[in-house]
Structure formats: structure tokens, C-alpha cells
Biopython code that builds the backbone (N, CA, C, O; Angstrom):
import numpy as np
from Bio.PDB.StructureBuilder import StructureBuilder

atoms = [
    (1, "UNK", "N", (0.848, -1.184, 0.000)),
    (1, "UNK", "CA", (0.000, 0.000, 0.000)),
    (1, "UNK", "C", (0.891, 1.244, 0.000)),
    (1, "UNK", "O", (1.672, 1.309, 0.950)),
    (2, "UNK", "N", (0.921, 2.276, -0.917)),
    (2, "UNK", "CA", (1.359, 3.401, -1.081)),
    (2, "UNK", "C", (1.059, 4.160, -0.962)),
    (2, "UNK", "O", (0.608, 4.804, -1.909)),
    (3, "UNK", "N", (1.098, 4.798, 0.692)),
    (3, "UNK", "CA", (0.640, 5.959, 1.346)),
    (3, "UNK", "C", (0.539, 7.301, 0.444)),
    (3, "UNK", "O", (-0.418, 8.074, 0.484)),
    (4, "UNK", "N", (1.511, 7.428, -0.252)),
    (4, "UNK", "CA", (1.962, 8.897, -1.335)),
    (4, "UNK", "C", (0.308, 8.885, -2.103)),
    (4, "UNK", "O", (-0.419, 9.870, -2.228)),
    (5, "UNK", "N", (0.028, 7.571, -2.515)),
    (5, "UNK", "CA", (-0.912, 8.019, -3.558)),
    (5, "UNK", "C", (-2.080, 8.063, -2.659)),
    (5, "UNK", "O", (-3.126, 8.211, -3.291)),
    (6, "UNK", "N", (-2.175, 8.010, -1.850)),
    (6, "UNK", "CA", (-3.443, 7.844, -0.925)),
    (6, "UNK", "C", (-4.030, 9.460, -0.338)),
    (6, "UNK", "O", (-5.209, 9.800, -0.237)),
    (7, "UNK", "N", (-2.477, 10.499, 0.080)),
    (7, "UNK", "CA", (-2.421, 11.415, 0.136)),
    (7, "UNK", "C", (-2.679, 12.575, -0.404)),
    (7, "UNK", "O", (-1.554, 13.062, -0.288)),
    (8, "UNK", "N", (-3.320, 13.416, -0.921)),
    (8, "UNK", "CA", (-3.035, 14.507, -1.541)),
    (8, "UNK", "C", (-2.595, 16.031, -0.955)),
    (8, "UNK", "O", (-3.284, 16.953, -0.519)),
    (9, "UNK", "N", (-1.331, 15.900, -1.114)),
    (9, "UNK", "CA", (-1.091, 17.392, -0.596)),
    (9, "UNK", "C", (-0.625, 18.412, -1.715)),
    (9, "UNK", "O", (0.011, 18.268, -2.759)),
    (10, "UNK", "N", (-1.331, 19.757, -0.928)),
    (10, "UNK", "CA", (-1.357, 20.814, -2.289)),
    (10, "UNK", "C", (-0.346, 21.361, -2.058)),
    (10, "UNK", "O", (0.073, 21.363, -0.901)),
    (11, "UNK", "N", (0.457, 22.078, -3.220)),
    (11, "UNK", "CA", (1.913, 22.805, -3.203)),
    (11, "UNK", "C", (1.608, 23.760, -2.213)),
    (11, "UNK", "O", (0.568, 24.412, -2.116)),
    (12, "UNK", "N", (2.899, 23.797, -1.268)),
    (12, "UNK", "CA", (3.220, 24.707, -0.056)),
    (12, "UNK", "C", (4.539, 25.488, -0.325)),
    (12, "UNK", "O", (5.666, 25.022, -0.158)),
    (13, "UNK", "N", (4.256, 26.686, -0.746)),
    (13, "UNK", "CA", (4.943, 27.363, -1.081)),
    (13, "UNK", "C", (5.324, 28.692, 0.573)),
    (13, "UNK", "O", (4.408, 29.262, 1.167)),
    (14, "UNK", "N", (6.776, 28.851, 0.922)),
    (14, "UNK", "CA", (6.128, 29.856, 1.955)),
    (14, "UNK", "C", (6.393, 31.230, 1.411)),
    (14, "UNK", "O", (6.875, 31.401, 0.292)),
    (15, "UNK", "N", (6.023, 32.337, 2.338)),
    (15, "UNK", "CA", (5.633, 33.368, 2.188)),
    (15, "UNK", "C", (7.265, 34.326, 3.225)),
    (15, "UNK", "O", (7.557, 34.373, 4.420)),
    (16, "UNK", "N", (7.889, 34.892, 2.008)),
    (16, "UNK", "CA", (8.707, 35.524, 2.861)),
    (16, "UNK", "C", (8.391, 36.889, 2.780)),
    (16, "UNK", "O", (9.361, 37.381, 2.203)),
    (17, "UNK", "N", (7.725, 37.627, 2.986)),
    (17, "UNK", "CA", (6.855, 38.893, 3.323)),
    (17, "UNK", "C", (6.346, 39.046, 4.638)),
    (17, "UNK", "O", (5.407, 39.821, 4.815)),
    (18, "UNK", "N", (6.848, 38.398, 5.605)),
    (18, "UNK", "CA", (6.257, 38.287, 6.835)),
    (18, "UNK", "C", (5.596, 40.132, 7.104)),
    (18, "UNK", "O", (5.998, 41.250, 6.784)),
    (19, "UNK", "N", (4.694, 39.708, 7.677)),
    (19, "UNK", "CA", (4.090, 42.082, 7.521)),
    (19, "UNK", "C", (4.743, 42.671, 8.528)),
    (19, "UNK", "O", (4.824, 43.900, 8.528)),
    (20, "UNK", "N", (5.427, 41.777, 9.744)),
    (20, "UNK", "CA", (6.320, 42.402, 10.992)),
    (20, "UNK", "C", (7.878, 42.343, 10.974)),
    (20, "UNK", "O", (8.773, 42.368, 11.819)),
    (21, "UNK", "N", (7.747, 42.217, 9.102)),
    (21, "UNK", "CA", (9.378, 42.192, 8.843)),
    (21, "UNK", "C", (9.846, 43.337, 8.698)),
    (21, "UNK", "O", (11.027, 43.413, 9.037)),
    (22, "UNK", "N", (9.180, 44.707, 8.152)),
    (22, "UNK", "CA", (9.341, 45.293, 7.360)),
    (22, "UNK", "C", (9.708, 46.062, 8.691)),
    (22, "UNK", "O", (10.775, 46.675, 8.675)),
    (23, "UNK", "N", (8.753, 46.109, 10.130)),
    (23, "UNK", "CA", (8.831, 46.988, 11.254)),
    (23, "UNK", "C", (10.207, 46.910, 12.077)),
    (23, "UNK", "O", (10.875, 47.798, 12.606)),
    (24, "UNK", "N", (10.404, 45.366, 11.981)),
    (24, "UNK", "CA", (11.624, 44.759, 12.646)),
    (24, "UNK", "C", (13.283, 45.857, 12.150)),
    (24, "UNK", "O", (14.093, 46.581, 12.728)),
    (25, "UNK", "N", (13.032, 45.372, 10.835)),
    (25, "UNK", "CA", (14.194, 46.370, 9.662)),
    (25, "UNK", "C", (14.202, 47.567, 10.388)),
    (25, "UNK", "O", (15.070, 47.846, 11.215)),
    (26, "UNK", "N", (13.084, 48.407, 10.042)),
    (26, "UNK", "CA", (13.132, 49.944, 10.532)),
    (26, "UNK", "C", (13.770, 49.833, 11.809)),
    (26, "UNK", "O", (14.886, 50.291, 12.054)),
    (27, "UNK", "N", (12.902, 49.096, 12.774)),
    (27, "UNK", "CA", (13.686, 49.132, 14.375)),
    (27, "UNK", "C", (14.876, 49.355, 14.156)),
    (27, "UNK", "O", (15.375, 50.478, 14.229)),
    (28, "UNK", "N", (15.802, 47.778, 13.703)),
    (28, "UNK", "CA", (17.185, 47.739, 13.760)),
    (28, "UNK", "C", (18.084, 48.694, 12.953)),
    (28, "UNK", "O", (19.310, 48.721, 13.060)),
    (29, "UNK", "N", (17.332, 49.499, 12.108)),
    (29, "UNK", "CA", (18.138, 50.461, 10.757)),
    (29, "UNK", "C", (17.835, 51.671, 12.361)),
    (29, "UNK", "O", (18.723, 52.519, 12.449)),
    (30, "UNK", "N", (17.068, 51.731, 13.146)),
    (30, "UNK", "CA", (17.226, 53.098, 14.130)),
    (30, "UNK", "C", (18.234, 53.060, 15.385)),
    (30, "UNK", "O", (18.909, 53.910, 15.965)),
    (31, "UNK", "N", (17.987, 51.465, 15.555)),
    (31, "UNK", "CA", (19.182, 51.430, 16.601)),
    (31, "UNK", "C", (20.656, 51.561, 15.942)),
    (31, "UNK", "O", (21.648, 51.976, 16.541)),
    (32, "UNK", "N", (20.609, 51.093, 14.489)),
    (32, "UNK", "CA", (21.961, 50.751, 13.884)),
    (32, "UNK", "C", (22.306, 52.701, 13.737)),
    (32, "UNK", "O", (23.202, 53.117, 14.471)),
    (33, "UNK", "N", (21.864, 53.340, 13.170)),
    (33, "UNK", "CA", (21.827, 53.980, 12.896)),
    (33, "UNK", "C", (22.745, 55.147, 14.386)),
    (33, "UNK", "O", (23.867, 55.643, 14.493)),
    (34, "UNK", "N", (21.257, 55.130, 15.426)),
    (34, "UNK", "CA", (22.021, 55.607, 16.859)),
    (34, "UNK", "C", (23.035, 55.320, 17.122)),
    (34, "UNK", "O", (23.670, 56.115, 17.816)),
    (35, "UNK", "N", (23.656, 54.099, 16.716)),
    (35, "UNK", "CA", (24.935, 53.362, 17.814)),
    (35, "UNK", "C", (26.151, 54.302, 16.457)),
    (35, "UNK", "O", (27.093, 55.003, 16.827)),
    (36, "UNK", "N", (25.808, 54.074, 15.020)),
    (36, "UNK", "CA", (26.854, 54.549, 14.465)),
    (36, "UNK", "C", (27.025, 56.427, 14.813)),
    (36, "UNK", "O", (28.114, 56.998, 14.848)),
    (37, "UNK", "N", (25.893, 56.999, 15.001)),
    (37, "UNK", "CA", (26.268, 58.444, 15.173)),
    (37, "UNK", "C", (26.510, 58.694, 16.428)),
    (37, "UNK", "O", (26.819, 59.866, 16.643)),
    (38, "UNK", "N", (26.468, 57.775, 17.630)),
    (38, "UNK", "CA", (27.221, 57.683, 18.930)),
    (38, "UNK", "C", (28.608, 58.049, 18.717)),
    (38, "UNK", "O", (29.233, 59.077, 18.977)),
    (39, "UNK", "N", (29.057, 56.524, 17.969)),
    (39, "UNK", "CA", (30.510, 56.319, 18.113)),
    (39, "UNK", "C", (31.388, 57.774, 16.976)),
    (39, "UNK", "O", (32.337, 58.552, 17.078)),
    (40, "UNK", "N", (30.394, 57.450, 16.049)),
    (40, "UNK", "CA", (31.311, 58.870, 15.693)),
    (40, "UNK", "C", (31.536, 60.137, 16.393)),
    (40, "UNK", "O", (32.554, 60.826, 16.318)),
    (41, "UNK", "N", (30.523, 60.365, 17.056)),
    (41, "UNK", "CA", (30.512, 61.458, 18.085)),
    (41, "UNK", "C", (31.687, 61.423, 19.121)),
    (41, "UNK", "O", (32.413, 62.320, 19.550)),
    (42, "UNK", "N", (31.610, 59.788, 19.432)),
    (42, "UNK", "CA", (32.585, 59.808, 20.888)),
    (42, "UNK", "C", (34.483, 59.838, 20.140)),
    (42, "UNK", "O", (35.604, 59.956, 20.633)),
    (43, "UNK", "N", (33.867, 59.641, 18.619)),
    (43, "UNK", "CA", (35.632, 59.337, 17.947)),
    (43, "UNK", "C", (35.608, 61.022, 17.816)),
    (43, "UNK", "O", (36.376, 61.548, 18.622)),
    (44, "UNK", "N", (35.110, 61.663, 17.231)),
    (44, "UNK", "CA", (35.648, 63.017, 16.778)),
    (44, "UNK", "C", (35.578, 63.996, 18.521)),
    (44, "UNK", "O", (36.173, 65.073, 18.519)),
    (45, "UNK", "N", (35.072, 63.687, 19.483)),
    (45, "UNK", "CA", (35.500, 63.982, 21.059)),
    (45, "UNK", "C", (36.850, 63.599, 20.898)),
    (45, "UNK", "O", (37.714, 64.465, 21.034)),
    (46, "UNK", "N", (37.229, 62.204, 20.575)),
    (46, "UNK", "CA", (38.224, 61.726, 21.607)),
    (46, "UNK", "C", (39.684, 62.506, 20.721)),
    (46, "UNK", "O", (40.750, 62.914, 21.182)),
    (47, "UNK", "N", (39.226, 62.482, 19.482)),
    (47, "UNK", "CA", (39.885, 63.003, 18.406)),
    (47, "UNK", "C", (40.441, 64.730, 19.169)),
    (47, "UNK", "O", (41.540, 65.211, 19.443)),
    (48, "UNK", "N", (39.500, 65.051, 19.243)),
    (48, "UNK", "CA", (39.221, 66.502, 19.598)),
    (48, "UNK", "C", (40.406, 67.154, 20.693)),
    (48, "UNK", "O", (41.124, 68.154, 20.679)),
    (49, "UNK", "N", (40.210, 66.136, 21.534)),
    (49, "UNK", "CA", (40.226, 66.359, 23.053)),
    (49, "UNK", "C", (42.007, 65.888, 23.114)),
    (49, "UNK", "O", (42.823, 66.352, 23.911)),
    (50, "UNK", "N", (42.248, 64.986, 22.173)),
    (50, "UNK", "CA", (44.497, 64.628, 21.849)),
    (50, "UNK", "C", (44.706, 65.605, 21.238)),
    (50, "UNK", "O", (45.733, 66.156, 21.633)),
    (51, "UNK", "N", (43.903, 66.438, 19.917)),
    (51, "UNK", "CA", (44.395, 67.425, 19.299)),
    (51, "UNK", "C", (44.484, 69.180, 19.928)),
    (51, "UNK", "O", (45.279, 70.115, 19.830)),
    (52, "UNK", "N", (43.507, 68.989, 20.420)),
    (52, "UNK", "CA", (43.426, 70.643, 21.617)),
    (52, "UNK", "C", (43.661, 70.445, 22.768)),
    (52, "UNK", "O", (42.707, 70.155, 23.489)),
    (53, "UNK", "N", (44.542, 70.500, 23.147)),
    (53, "UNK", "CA", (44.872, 70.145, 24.515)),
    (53, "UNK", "C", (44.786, 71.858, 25.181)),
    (53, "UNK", "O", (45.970, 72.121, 25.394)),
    (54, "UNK", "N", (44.571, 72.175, 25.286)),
    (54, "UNK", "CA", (44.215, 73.437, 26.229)),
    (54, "UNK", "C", (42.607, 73.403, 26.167)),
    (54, "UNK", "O", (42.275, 74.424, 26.770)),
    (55, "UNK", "N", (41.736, 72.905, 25.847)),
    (55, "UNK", "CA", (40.420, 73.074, 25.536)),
    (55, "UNK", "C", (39.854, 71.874, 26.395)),
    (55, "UNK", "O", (38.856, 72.119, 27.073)),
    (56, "UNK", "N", (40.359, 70.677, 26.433)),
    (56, "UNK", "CA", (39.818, 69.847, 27.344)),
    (56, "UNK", "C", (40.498, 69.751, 28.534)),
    (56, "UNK", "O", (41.705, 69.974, 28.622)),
    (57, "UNK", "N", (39.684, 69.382, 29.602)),
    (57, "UNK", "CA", (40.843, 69.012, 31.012)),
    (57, "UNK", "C", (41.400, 67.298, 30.799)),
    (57, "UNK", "O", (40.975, 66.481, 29.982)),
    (58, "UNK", "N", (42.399, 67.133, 31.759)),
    (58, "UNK", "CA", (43.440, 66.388, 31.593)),
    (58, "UNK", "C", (42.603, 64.773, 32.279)),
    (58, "UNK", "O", (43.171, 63.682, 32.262)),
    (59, "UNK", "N", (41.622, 64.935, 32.662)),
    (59, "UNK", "CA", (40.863, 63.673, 32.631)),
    (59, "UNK", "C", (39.746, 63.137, 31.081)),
    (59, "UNK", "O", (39.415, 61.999, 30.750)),
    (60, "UNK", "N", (39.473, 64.239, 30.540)),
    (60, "UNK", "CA", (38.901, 63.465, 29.320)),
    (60, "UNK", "C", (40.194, 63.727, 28.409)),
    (60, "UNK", "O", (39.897, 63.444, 27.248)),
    (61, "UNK", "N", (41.302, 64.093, 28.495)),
    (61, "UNK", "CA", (42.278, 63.866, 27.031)),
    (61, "UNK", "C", (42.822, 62.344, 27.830)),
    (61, "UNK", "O", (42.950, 61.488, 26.955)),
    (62, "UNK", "N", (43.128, 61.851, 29.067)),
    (62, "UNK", "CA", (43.551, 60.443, 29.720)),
    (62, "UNK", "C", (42.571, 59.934, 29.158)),
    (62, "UNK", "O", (43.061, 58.917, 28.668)),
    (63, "UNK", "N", (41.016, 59.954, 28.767)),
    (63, "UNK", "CA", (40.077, 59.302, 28.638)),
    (63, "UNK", "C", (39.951, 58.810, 27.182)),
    (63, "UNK", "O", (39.608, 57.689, 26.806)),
    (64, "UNK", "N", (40.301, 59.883, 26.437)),
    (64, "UNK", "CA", (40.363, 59.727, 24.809)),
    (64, "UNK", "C", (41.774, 58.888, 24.467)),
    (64, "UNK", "O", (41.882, 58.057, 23.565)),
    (65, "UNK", "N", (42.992, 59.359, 25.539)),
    (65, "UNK", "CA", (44.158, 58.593, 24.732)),
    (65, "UNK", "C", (44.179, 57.278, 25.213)),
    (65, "UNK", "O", (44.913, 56.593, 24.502)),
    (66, "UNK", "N", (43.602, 56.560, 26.259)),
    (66, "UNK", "CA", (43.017, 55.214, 26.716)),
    (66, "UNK", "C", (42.166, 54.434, 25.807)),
    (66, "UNK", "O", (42.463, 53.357, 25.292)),
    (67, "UNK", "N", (41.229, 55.004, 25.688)),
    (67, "UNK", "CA", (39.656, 54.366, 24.601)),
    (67, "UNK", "C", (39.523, 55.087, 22.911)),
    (67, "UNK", "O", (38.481, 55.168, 22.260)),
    (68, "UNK", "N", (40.797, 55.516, 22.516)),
    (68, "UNK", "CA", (40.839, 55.821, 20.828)),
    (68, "UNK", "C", (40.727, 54.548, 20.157)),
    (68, "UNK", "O", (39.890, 54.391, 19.268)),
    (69, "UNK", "N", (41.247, 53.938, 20.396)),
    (69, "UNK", "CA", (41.551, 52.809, 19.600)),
    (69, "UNK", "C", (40.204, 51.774, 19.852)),
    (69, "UNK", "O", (39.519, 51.489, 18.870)),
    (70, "UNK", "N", (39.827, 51.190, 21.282)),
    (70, "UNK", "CA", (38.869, 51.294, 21.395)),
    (70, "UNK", "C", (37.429, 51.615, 20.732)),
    (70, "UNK", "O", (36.496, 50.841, 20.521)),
    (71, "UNK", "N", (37.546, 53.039, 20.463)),
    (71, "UNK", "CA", (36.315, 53.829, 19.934)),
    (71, "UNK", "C", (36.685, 53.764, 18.562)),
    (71, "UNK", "O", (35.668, 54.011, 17.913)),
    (72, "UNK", "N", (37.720, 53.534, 17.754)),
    (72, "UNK", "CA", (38.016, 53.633, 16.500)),
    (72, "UNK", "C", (37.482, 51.919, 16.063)),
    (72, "UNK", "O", (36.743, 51.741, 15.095)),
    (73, "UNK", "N", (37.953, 50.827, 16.877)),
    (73, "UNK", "CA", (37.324, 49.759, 16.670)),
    (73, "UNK", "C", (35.890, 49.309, 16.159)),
    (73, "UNK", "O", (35.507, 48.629, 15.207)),
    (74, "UNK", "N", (34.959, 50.303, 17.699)),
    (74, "UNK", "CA", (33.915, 50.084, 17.275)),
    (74, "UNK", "C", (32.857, 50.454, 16.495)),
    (74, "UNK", "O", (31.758, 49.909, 16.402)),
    (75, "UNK", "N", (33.514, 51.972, 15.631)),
    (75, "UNK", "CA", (33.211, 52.380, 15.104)),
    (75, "UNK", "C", (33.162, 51.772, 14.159)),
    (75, "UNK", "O", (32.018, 51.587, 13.743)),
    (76, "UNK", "N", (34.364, 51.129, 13.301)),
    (76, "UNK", "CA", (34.296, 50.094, 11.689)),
    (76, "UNK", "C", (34.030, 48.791, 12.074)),
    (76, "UNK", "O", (34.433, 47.914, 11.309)),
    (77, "UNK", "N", (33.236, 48.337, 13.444)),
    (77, "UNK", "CA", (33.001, 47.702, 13.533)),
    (77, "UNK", "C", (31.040, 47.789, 13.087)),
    (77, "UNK", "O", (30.300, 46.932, 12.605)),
    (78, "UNK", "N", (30.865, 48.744, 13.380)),
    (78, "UNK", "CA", (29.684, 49.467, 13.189)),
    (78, "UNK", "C", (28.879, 49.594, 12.136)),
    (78, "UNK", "O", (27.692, 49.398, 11.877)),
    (79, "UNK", "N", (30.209, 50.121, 11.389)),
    (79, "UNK", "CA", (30.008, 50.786, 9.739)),
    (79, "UNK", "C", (29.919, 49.572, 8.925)),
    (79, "UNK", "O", (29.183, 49.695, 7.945)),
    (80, "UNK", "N", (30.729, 47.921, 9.147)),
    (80, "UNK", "CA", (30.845, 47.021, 9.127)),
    (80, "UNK", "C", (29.327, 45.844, 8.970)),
    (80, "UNK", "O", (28.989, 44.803, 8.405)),
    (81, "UNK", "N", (28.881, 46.741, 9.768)),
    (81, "UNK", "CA", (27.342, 45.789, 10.636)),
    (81, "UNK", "C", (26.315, 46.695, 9.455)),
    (81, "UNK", "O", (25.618, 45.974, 8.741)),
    (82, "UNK", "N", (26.233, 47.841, 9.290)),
    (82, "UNK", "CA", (25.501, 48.675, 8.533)),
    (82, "UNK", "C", (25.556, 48.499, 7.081)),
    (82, "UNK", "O", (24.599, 48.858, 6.396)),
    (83, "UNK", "N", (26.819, 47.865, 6.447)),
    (83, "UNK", "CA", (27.249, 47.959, 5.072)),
    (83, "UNK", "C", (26.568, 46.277, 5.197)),
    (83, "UNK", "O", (25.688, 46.038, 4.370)),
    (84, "UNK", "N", (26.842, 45.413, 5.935)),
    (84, "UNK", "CA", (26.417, 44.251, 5.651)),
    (84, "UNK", "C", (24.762, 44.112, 5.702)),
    (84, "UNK", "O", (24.282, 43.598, 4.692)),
    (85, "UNK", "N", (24.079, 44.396, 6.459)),
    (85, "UNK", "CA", (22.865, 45.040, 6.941)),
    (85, "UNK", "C", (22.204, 46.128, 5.308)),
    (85, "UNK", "O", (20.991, 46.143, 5.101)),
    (86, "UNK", "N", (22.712, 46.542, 4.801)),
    (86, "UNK", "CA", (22.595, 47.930, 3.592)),
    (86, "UNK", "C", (22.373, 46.475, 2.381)),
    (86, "UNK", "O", (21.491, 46.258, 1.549)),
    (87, "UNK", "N", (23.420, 45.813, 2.713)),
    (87, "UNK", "CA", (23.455, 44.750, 1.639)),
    (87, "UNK", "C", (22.605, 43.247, 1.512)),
    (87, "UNK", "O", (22.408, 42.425, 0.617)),
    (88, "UNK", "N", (22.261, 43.390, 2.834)),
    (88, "UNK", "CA", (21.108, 42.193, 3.056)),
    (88, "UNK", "C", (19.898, 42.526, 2.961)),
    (88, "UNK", "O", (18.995, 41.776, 2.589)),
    (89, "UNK", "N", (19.797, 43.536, 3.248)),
    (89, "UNK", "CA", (18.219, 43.650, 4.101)),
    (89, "UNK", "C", (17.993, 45.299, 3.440)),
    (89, "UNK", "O", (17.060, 46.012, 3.812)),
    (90, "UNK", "N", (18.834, 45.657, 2.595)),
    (90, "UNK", "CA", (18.107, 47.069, 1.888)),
    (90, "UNK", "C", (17.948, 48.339, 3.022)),
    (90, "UNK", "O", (16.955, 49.060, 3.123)),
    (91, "UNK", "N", (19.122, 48.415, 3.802)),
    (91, "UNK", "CA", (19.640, 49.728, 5.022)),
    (91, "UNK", "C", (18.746, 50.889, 4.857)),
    (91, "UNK", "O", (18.323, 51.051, 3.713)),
    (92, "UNK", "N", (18.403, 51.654, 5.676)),
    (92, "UNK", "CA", (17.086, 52.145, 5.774)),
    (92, "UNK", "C", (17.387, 53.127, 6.904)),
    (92, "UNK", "O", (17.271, 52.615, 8.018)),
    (93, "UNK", "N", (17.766, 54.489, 6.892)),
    (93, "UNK", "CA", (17.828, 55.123, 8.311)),
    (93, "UNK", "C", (16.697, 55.243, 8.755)),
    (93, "UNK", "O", (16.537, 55.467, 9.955)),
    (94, "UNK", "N", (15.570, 55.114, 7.835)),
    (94, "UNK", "CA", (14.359, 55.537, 8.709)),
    (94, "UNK", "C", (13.523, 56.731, 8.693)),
    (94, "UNK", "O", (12.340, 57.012, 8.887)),
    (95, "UNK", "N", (14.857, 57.459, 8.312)),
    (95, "UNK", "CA", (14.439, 59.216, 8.340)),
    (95, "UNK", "C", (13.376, 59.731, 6.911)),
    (95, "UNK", "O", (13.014, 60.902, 6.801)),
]
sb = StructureBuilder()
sb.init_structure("model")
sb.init_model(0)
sb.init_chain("A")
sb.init_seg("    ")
for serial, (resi, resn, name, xyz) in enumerate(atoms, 1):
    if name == "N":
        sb.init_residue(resn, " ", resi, " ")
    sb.init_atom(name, np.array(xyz, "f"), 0.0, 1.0, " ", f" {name:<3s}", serial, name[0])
structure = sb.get_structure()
């Protein structure tokens, strides 16, 4: 006895349009988005703060020449996540 022919199942095709995909994207294109204009913010500070040294006090230029590299990391680590993200999923600030 041959269960197959006994069966009829209709083509199941799925559906990649999920309708809470599209919201998900935006979310993560706003957080992605925040975290990259953070770090640039905290790189062109830290930037700021080794290059003018009479303009900052001597605890945030210790602070910038500690966490540059640091903050330079996570920055192309960032830009990294966004370009791959731009290229998967069609990057989206949102705005």
C-alpha cells in the first residue's frame, strides 16, 4: 500500500513577506543607525580632546588617549554591521 498516492497534498509554497518584517528592519536600521552616530561622536571627542589640549581638562584627554583605539574599533566595527545590513536587508535610516 502506497501511502503517497493515498495522500493529496497541495503545493506549499512559503511566504517571505512576513508584515512584521518590514517593522523589525526599521527598528534595527534606528538602533543601527544611533549606535553609528554615537561612536562617531565619541571618535571626533576623543579626536578633539588629543588634538586641543588646552580646551579639554586632563581627565577626558587620559580618557580619549586610553579608549581611541577602542572607539576607533567600534566604530568600523559598526560601519561594518551597517554595510552588511545595507546589503542584506536594503539599510534604511528611517528618516
Amino acid at each position: 500500500m502506497d501511502l503517497i498516492s493515498l495522500v493529496s497534498v497541495p503545493p506549499i509554497e512559503p511566504r517571505w513577506d512576513a508584515p512584521w518584517l518590514a517593522g523589525l528592519q526599521v527598528l534595527v536600521s534606528y538602533v543601527l543607525a544611533t549606535a553609528i552616530v554615537l561612536a562617531l561622536l565619541a571618535l571626533i571627542i576623543a579626536i578633539a580632546a588629543l588634538v586641543f589640549q588646552g580646551v579639554f581638562p586632563s581627565q577626558v584627554r587620559d580618557w580619549a588617549g586610553k579608549n581611541i583605539v577602542i572607539i576607533f574599533v567600534a566604530a568600523a566595527a559598526l560601519g561594518a554591521v551597517g554595510g552588511l545590513f545595507a546589503w542584506f536587508i536594503n539599510f534604511d535610516f528611517g528618516f
